[in-house]
C-alpha positions as CSV (number, residue, x, y, z in Angstrom):
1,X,-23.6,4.6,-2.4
2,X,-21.9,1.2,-0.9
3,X,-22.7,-0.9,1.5
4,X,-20.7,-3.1,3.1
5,X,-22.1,-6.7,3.5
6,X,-19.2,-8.3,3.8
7,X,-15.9,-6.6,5.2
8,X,-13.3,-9.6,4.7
9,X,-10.1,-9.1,7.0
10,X,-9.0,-6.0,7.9
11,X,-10.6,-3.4,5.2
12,X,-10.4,0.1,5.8
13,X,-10.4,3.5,4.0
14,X,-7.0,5.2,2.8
15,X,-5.7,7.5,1.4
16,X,-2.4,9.2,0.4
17,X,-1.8,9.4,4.4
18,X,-1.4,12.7,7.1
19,X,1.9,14.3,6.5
20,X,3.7,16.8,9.5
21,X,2.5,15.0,12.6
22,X,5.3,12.2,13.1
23,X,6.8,14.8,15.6
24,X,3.3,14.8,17.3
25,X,4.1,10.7,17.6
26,X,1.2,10.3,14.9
27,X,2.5,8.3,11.7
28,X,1.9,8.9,8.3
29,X,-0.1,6.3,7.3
30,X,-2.5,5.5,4.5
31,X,-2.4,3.2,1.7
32,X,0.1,0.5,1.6
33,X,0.5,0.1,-2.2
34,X,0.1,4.4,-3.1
35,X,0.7,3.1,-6.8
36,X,-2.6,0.9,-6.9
37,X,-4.2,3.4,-5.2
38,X,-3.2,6.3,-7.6
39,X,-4.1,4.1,-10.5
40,X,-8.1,3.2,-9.0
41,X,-8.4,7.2,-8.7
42,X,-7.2,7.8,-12.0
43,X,-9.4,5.3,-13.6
44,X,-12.2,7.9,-12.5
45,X,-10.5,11.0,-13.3
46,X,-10.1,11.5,-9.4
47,X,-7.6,13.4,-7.4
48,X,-4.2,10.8,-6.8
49,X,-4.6,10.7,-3.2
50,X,-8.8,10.3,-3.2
51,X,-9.9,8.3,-0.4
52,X,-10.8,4.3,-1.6
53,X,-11.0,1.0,0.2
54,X,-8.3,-1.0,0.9
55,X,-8.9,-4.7,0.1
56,X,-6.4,-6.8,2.6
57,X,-7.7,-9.9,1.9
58,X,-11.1,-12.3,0.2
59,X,-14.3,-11.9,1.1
60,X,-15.2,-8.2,0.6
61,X,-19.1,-7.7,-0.5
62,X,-20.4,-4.6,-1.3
63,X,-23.9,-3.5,-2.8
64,X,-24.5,-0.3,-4.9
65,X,-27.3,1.2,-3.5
66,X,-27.4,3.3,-6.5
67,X,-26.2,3.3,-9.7
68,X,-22.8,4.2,-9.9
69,X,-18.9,3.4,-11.2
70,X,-16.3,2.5,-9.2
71,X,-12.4,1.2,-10.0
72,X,-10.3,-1.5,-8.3
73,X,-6.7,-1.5,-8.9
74,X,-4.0,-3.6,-7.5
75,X,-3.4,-7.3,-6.7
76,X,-5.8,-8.9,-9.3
77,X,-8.4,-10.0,-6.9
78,X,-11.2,-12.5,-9.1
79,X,-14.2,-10.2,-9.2
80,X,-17.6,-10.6,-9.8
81,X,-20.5,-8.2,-10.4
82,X,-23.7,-9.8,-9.7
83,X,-22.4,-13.3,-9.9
84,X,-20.7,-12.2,-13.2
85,X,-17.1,-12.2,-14.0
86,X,-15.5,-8.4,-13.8
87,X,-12.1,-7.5,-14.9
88,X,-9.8,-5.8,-12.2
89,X,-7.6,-3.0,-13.0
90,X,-10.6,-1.5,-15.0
91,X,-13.7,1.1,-14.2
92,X,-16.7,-1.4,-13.5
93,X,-20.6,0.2,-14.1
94,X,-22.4,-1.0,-11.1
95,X,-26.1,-0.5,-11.3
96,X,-28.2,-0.4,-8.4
97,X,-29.0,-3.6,-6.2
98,X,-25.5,-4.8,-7.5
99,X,-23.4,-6.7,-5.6
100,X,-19.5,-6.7,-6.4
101,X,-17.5,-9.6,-4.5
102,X,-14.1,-9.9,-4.2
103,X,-12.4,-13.1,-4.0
104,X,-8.8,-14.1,-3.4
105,X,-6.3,-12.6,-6.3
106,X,-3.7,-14.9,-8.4
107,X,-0.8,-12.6,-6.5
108,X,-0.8,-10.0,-4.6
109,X,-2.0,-8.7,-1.3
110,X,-3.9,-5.4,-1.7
111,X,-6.1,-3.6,-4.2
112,X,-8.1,-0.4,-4.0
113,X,-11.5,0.1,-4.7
114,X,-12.3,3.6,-5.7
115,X,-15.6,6.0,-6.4
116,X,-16.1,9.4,-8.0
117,X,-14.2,12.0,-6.2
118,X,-13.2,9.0,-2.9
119,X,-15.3,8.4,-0.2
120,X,-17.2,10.9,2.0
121,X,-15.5,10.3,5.2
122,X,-14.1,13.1,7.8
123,X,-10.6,14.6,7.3
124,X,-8.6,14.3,10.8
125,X,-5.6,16.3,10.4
126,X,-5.9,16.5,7.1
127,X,-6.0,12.6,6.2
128,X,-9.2,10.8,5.3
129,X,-6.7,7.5,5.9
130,X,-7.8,5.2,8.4
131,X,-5.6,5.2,11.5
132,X,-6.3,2.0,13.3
133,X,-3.6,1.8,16.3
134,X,-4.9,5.7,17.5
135,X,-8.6,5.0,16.5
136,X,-9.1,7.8,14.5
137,X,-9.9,8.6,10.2
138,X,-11.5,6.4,7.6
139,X,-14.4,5.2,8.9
140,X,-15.0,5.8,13.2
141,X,-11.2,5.2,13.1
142,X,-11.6,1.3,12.6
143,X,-11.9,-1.2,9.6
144,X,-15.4,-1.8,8.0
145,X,-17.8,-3.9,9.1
146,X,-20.9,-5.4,7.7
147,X,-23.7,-2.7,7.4
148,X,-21.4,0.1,6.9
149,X,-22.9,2.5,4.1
150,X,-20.4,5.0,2.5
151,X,-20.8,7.8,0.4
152,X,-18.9,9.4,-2.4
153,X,-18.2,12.8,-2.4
154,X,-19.7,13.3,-5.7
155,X,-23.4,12.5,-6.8
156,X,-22.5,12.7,-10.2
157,X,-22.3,8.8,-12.0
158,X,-19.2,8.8,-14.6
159,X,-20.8,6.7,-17.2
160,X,-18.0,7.6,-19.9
161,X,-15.2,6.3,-17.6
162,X,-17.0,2.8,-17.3
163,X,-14.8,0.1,-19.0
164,X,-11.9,1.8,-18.6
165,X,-8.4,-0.2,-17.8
166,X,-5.2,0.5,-16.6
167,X,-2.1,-0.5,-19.7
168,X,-0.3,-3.9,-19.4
169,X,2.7,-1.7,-18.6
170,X,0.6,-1.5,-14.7
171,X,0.9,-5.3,-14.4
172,X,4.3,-5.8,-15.6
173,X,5.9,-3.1,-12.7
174,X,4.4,-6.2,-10.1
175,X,5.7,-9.1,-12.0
176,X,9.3,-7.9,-12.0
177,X,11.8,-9.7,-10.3
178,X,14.4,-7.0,-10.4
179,X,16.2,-6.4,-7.4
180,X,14.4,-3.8,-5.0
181,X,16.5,-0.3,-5.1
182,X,17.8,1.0,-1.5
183,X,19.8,4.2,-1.0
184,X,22.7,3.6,2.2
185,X,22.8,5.0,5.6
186,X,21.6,6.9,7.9
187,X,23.7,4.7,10.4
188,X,26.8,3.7,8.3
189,X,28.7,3.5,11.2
190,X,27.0,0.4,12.8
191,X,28.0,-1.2,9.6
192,X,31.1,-2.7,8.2
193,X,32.1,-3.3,4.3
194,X,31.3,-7.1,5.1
195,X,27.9,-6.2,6.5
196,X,27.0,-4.2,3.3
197,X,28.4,-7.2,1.3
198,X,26.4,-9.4,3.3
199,X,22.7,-7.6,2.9
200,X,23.5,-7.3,-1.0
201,X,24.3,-10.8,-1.5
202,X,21.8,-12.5,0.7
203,X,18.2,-13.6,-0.5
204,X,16.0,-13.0,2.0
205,X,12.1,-14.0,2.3
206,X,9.0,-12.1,3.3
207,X,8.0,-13.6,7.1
208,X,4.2,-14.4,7.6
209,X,4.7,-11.9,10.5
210,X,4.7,-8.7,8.3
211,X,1.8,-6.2,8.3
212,X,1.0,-2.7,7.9
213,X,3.9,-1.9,10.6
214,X,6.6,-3.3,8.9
215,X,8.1,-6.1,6.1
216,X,9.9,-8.6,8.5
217,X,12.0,-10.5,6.3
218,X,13.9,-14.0,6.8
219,X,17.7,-14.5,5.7
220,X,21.6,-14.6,6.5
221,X,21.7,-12.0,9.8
222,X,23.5,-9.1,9.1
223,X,26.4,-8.2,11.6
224,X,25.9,-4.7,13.1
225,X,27.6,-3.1,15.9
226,X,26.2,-3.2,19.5
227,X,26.7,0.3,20.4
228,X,23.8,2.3,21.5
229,X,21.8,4.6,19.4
230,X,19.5,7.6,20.3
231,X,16.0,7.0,18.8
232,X,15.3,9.2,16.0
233,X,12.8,9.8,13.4
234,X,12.1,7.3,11.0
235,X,10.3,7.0,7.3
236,X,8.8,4.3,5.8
237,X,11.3,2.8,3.5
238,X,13.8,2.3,6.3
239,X,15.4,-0.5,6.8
240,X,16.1,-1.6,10.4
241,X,18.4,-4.1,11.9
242,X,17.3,-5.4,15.2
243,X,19.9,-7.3,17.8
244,X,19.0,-10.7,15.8
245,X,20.1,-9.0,12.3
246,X,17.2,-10.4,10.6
247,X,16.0,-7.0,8.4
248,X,12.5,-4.9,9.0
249,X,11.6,-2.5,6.3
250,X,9.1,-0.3,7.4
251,X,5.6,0.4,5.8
252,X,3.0,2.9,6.3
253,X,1.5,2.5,9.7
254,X,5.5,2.8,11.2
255,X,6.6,4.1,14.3
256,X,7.0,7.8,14.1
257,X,10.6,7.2,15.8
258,X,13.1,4.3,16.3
259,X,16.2,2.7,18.2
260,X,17.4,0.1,15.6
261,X,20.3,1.2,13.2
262,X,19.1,2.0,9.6
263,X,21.3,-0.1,7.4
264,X,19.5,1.5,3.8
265,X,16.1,2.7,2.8
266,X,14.0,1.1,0.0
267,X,13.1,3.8,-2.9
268,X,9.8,4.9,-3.1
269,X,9.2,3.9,-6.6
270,X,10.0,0.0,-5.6
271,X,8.0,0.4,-1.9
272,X,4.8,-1.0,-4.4
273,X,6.1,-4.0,-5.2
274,X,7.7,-5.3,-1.7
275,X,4.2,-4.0,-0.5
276,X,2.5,-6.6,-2.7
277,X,4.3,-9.5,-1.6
278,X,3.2,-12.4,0.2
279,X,4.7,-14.9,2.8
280,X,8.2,-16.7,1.5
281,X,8.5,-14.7,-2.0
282,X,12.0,-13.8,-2.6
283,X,13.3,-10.3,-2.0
284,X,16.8,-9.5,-2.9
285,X,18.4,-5.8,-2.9
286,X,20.8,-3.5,-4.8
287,X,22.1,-0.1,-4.0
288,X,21.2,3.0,-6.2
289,X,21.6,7.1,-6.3
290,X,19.3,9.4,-5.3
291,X,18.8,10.9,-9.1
292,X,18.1,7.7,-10.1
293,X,15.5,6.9,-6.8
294,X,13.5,10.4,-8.6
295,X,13.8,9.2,-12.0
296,X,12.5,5.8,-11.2
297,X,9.5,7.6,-9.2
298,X,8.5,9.9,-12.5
299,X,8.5,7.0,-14.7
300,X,6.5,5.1,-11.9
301,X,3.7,7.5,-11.9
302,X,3.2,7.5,-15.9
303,X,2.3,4.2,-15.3
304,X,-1.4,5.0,-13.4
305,X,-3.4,5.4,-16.9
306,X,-0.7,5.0,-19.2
């Protein structure tokens, strides 16, 4: 249905991600902003966790080789169909011979382009999502490259869901500046009052050495104790203190397992939005319950094609 004539950097297929093989030393994965993701599949009527394209970066060019609709959701890359300007966050009508480009968005770092039903690619323990570091799902387990056709895994063409967009409620989730939410612990015991005092009141920055591993972010070091800890299981979320103190929250192609104290762990519903961010923004954080972490997911998802 799509071929690829121009990958941009570091493009790949995801999906909702492989879960119950971190003990295996195989991560979850998948797609870094699930939220975008859910919200380019629901455009289409698809499944939540449908396979689409990640978009990392500019550059992307893709042709319809048939006529077809497709969704891109996320960071509000500057599209063009055929040279003409496209809306993002909406259902686009391609016809065949097409070619949609994807330029560099006004904020943002990923979007998800999806088709009818996700792409055709091979499940590998149960995950169409693109595991890169192991070589394995998406597409030959790498990103795309120019000349790459892929497939939906429906024929059908849904012209009724062309023109479709997501509410202004969508956009307005990204442009908050609310404090990201984090539940304490696991390792409380590495960390003092002042410590706790000290991550809450600092304003940290996003470091240009963040990617699909993990948020590195720039601030006032926070003091943990030097005591030695037994590598254990981790999730992404988590966030690590290293020996220097400077925070990594973990994202979607984590380490199944870890030896840095967890200081907190971001909530789901706010693990869009730190996604999203770019070199030097501002993140700051606040503490929360778990019944409000749930409540903040629920309202989250209304949000897809609300």
């Amino acid at each position: 249905m799509l071929q690829i004539l121009e990958p941009g950097i570091l493009t790949t297929i995801q999906d909702c991600g492989r879960n119950g093989y971190q003990q295996f030393g195989v991560t979850r994965g998948g797609a870094m902003d699930v939220l975008a993701l859910r919200a380019a599949n629901a455009l289409l009527g698809n499944e939540a966790g449908d396979a689409a394209i990640e978009i990392a970066s500019s550059g992307l060019r893709a042709r319809a080789l048939e006529k077809c609709v497709v969704a891109v959701a996320g960071a509000p890359y500057a599209l063009c169909v055929h040279e003409r300007i496209a809306p993002c966050n909406a259902a686009l009508f391609l016809r065949a011979g097409e070619v949609l480009a994807c330029d560099a968005p006004a904020w943002g770092r990923y979007a998800y382009l999806a088709v009818h039903g996700g792409f055709d690619v091979p499940r590998v323990l149960g995950s169409r999502a693109t595991a890169r570091r192991d070589g394995f799902g998406g597409f030959n387990g790498r990103a795309l490259q120019a000349g790459d056709v892929l497939r939906a895994t429906r024929d059908a063409c849904p012209m009724e869901r062309a023109g479709k967009m997501l509410s202004e409620k969508f956009a307005r989730y990204y442009s908050s500046d609310a404090p990201l939410r984090v539940i304490w612990g696991p390792h409380a015991e590495f960390f003092d009052d002042a410590a706790r005092e000290e991550f809450l009141r600092g304003e940290y920055h996003i470091s240009d050495l963040s990617d699909r591993m993990g948020t590195r972010l720039k601030g006032a070091a926070i003091p943990r104790k030097e005591d030695e800890l037994l590598s254990c299981g981790v999730t992404r979320g988590a966030i690590q203190i290293p020996p220097d103190g400077q925070p990594i929250v973990l994202q979607a192609d984590h380490q199944t397992a870890g030896g840095y104290p967890i200081l907190a762990t971001v909530i789901r519903a706010d693990i869009p939005r730190l996604a999203q961010k770019r070199a030097d923004e501002l993140v700051i954080f606040e503490p929360t319950t778990m019944d409000a972490a749930r409540e903040a997911w629920r309202e989250l998802v209304e949000l897809e094609c609300g």
